[in-house]
matplotlib code that plots the C-alpha trace (Angstrom):
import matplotlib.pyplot as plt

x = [141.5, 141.8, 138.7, 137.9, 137.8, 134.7, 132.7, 129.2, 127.0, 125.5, 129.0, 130.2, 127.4, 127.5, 131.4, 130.7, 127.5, 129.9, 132.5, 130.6, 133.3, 135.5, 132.1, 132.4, 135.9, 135.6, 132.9, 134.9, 137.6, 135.7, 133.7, 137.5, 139.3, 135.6, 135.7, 139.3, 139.1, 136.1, 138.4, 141.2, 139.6, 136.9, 137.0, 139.9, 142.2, 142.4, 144.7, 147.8, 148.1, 151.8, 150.0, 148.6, 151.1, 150.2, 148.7, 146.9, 144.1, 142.7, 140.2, 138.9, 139.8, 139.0, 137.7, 133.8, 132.6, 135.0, 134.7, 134.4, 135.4, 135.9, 132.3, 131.2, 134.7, 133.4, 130.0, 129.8, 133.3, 135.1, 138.4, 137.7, 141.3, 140.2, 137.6, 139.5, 142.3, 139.7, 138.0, 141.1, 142.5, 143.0, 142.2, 139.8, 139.9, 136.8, 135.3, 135.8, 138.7, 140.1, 140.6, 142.2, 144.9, 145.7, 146.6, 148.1, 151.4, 155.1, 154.4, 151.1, 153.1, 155.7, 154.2, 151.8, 155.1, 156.4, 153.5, 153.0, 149.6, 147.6, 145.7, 143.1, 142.0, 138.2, 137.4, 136.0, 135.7, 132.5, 132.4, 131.0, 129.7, 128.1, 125.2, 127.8, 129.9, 126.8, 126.2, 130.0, 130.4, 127.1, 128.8, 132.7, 131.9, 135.4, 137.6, 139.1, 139.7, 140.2, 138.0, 139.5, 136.6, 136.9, 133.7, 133.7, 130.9, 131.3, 127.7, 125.6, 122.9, 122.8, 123.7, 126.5, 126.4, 127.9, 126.1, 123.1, 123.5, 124.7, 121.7, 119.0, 120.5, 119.7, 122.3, 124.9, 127.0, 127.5, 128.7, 131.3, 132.0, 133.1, 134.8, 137.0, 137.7, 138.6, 141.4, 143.0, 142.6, 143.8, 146.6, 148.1, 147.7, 149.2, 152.1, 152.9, 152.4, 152.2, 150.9, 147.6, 147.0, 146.1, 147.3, 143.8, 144.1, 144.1, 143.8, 145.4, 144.0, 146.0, 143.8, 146.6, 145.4, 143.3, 145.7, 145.9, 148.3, 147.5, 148.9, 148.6, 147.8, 145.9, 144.1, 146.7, 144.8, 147.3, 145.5, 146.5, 144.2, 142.1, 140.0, 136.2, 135.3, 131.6, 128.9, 126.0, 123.8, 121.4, 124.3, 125.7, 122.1, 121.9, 125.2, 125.4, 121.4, 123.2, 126.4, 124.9, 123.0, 126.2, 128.3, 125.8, 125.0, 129.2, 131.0, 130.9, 133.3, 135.7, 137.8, 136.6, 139.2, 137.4, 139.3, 139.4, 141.7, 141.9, 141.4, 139.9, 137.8, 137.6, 135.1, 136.5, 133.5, 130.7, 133.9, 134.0, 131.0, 129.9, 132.9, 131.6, 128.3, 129.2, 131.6, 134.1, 138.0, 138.8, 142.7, 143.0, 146.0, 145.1, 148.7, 151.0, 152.2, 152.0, 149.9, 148.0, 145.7, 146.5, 142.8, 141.2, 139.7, 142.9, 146.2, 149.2, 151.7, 154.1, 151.1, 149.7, 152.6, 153.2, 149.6, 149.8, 152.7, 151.3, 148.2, 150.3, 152.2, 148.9, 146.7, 149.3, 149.6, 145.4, 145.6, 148.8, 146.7, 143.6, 145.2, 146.8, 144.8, 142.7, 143.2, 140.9, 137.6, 135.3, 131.3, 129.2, 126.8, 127.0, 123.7, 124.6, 126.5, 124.0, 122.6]
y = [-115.6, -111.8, -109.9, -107.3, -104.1, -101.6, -98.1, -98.6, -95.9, -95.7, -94.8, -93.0, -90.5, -90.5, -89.4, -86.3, -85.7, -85.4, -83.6, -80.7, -78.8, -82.1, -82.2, -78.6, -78.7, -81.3, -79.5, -76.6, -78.0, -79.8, -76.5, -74.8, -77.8, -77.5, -73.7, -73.9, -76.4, -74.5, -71.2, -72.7, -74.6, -72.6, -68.4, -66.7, -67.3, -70.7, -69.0, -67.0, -63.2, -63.0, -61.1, -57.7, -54.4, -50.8, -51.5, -55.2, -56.2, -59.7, -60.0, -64.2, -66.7, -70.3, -70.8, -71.5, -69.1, -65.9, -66.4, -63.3, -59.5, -57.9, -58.1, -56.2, -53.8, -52.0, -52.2, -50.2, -48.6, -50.4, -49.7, -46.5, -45.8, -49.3, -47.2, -43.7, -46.2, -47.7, -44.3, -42.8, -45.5, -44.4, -48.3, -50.7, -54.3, -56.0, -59.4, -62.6, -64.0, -65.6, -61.8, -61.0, -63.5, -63.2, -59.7, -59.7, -59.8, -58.2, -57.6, -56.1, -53.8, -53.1, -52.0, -49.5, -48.7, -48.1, -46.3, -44.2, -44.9, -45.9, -49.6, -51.1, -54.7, -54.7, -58.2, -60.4, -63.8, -66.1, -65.8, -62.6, -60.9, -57.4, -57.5, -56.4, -54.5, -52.3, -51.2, -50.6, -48.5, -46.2, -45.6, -45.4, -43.1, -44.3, -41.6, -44.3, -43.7, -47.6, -50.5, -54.3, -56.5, -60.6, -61.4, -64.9, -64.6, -61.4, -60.5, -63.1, -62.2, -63.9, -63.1, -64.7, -65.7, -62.4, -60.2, -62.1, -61.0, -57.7, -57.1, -58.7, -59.2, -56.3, -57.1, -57.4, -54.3, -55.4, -58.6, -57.2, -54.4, -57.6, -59.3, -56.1, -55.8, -59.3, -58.9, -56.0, -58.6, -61.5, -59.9, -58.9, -62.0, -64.0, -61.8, -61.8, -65.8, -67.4, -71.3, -69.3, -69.1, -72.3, -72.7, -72.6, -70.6, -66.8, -64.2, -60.6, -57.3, -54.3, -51.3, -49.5, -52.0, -54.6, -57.1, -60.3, -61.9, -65.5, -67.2, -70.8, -73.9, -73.6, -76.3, -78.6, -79.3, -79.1, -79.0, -77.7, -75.3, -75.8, -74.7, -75.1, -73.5, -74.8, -71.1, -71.4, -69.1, -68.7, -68.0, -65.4, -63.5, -63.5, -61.7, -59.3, -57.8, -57.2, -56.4, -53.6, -52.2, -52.2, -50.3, -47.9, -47.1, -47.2, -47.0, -43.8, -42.1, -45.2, -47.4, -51.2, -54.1, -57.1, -60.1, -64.0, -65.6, -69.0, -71.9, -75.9, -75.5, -72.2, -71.2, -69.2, -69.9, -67.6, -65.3, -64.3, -64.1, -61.6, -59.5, -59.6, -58.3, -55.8, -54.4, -54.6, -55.7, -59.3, -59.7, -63.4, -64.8, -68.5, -69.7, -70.0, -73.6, -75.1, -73.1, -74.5, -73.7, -74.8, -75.8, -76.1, -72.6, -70.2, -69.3, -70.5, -67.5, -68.4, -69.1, -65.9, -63.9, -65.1, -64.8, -61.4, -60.8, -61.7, -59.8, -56.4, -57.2, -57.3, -54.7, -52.4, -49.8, -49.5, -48.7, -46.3, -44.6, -44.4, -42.5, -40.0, -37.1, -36.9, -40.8, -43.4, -44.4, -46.4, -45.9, -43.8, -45.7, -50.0, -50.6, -50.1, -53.4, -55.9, -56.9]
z = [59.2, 59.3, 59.5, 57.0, 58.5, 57.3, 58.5, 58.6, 57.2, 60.7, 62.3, 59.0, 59.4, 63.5, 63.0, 61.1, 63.2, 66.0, 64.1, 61.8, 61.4, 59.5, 57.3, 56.8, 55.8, 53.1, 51.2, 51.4, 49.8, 47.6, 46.3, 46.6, 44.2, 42.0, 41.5, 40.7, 38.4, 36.2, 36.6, 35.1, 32.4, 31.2, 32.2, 30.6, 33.1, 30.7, 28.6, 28.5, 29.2, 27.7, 24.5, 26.2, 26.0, 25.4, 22.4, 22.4, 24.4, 24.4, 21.5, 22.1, 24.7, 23.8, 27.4, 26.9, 29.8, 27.9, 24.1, 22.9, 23.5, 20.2, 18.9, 22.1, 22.2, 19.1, 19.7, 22.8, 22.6, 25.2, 23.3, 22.2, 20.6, 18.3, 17.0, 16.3, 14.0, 12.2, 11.6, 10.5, 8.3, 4.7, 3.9, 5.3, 5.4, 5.9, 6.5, 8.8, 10.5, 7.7, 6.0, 9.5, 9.9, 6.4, 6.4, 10.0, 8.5, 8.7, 4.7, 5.2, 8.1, 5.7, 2.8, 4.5, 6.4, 3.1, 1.6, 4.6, 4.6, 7.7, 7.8, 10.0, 9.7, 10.8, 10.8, 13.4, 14.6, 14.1, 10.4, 10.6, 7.7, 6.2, 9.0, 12.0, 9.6, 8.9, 12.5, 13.2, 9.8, 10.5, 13.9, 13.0, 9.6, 7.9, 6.1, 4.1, 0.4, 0.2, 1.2, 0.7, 1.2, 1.7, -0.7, 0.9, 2.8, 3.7, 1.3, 3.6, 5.9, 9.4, 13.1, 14.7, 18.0, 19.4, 17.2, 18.8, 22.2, 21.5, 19.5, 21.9, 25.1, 27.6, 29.8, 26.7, 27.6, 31.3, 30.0, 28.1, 30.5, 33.1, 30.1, 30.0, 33.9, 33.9, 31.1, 33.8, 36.7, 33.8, 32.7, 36.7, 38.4, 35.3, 35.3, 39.2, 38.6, 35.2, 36.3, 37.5, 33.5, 31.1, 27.1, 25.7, 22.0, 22.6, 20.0, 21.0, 18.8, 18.2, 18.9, 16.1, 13.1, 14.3, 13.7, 15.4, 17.5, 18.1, 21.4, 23.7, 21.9, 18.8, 16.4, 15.0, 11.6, 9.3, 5.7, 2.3, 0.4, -2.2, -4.7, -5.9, -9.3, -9.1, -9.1, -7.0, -8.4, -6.0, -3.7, -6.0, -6.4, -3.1, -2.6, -5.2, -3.8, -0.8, -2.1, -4.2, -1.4, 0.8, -1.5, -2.3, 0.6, 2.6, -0.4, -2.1, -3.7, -2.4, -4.3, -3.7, -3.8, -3.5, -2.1, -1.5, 1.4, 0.1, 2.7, 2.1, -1.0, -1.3, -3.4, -6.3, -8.6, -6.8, -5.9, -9.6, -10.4, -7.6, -8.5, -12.3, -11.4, -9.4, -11.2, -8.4, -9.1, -7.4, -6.4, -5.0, -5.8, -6.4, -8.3, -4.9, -4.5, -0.9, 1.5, 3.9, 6.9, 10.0, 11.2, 7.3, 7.4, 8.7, 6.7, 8.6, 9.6, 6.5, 3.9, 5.3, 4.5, 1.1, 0.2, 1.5, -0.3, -3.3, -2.8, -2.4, -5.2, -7.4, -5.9, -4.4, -7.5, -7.4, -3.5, -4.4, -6.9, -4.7, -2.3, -3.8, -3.6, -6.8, -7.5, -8.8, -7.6, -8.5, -10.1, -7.6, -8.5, -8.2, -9.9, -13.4, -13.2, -11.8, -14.9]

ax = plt.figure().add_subplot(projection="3d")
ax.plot(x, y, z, "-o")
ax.set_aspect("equal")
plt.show()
C-alpha cells in the first residue's frame, strides 16, 4: 500500500522559521493580490475613464470607496468653471438625477442651440432636493431669467448622504480635494493602459451644462413608466410651505416652469396639486406611449429624448418669451396663491 504523504504543522512552521524571507514573500503577495483586488473593485479605478475631455470630469463612480464628486465639486468649488455656467445660464434646471438624465439630451442641446440661449442642468445624484439647492444658489447668485424645477421631490426636506458629510464632516473638503487628484491620476493610467480600469457605472458632468454622460455597465432594469394619480395631502402641505419659501426667497422676478420626469409610478397627483397652490405652471408630458426607465427610476436615452422633446415642444414659447428682454415673469410674490 502506498503511504500518504503529509507536512506536519511542526515541520510546516520549522520550514518557514528557517526560511523568513519565503514567509515574507507570501504575505507580500498576498497583501499585493489583496490591495489590488479592493483597488479594482471598489476605488474608482473600478470604472472607466474613457468619459473625461476638456469639458467633462467624473461626477459618480459606482465603486463604494469613490461614490460621489459632484456634491462636493460645487460645494467647495473644485470645478470652478461648473460654477461660472451655472451662474451665467439664462435657464436653470433644478432637481434630482431623474431631471438630469432627462434633459441631458441632443434635443435639449439643440433647441438652446437653436434659441441661442445658454442652459445649465444643476441636478444631482442621491435624490437630492431644495436643502442642497439652497446652499449652492445663495453662493452661485444665478442670472437666469428662467428656472425649470422637477417638483418631484424637489420641495422635501432631508440630507442626503453627501450633503451629510459636506455639511458636518470637518475633513469633507480634503475628501473631495483627493477624490479630485485621483480623477487626474484615474484618467492617465487608464489611458496609458485601459485593463487597469473596471466597468462599474460611471456618470461624466459637463462643466458647460451639467449634463450627464453615463458610461461602464449600468442597471439593467428595464421597466415601463407609470403613473399614480392618488394626492397625499400631507405630502402636498408639506411641499408647497417649502415651496413658497423657496421661491420667495430665489425666485424673484424669474419665470418658474415646474416639471415632472415620469418614472415607475410617478406621482402625478401631489405634482398638480403643488403646482395649483403655488400658482406655478406644470409641463409634464404624461401622453407618450412606450417609455421606460432602464433601472425603474431613470429615463432610458431614447424615452429621455422624446420626453424632452415633448417637453420643449410644450414649454418652449414660455421660456422664449421669458427671455426676451422685457418678457414674462411670474408673481413677485408666491403667497397670494397658497390658499
Amino acid at each position: 500500500m502506498m503511504k500518504s504523504f503529509s507536512i506536519s504543522p511542526v515541520r510546516f512552521t520549522g520550514l518557514f522559521a528557517a526560511r523568513p524571507a519565503i514567509y515574507a514573500s507570501i504575505v507580500l503577495v498576498a497583501a499585493f493580490v489583496a490591495c489590488g483586488y479592493q483597488i479594482r473593485t471598489q476605488t474608482i479605478f473600478s470604472c472607466p475613464a474613457s468619459g473625461y475631455n476638456a469639458d467633462r470630469y467624473l461626477a459618480y463612480c459606482q465603486g463604494t470607496s469613490y461614490a460621489d464628486y459632484e456634491h462636493g465639486a460645487f460645494q467647495f468649488d473644485l470645478e470652478p468653471a461648473a460654477l461660472v455656467s451655472a451662474k451665467n445660464a439664462d435657464v436653470l434646471f433644478l432637481g434630482n438625477s431623474r431631471l438630469q438624465l432627462a434633459f441631458s439630451t441632443t434635443v435639449t442641446a439643440a433647441w438652446f442651440s437653436a434659441a441661442s440661449a445658454r442652459y445649465y442642468l444643476m441636478g444631482f445624484l442621491y435624490y437630492e432636493n431644495v436643502v442642497f439647492a439652497e446652499e449652492l444658489l445663495r453662493t452661485i447668485h444665478p442670472r437666469a431669467r428662467v428656472l425649470v424645477i422637477n417638483v418631484d421631490d424637489f420641495f422635501g426636506r432631508s440630507e442626503s448622504p453627501p450633503v451629510k458629510t459636506i455639511f458636518h464632516d470637518p475633513a469633507a473638503r480634503q475628501k473631495y480635494l483627493a477624490k479630485q487628484l485621483w480623477q487626474r491620476v484615474h484618467a492617465s493610467a487608464c489611458k496609458t493602459l485601459a485593463r487597469l480600469c473596471g466597468t462599474k457605472f460611471v456618470i461624466f458632468r459637463s462643466r458647460e451644462t451639467g449634463a450627464y454622460y453615463q458610461g461602464g455597465v449600468p442597471p439593467n432594469k428595464i421597466t415601463p413608466v407609470s403613473y399614480d394619480q392618488n394626492v397625499s395631502q400631507d405630502v402636498v402641505d408639506s411641499n408647497v410651505a417649502t415651496a413658497i419659501d423657496f421661491l420667495s426667497r430665489f425666485a424673484q422676478g424669474k419665470c418658474v416652469i415646474l416639471t415632472n420626469v415620469p418614472f415607475v409610478e410617478t406621482n402625478t397627483g401631489n405634482a398638480d396639486a403643488i403646482a395649483k397652490r403655488i400658482g406655478a405652471k406644470l409641463v409634464a408630458p404624461a401622453s407618450l406611449e412606450g417609455l421606460q426607465t432602464y433601472d425603474g427610476v431613470h429615463l432610458d436615452q431614447p424615452s429621455a429624448e422624446r420626453w424632452s422633446e415633448a417637453f420643449f415642444s410644450a414649454a418652449g414659447p414660455e421660456i422664449q418669451s421669458c427671455l426676451e428682454p422685457h418678457g414674462a415673469v411670474r408673481p413677485s410674490s408666491y403667497q397670494s396663491n397658497s390658499q
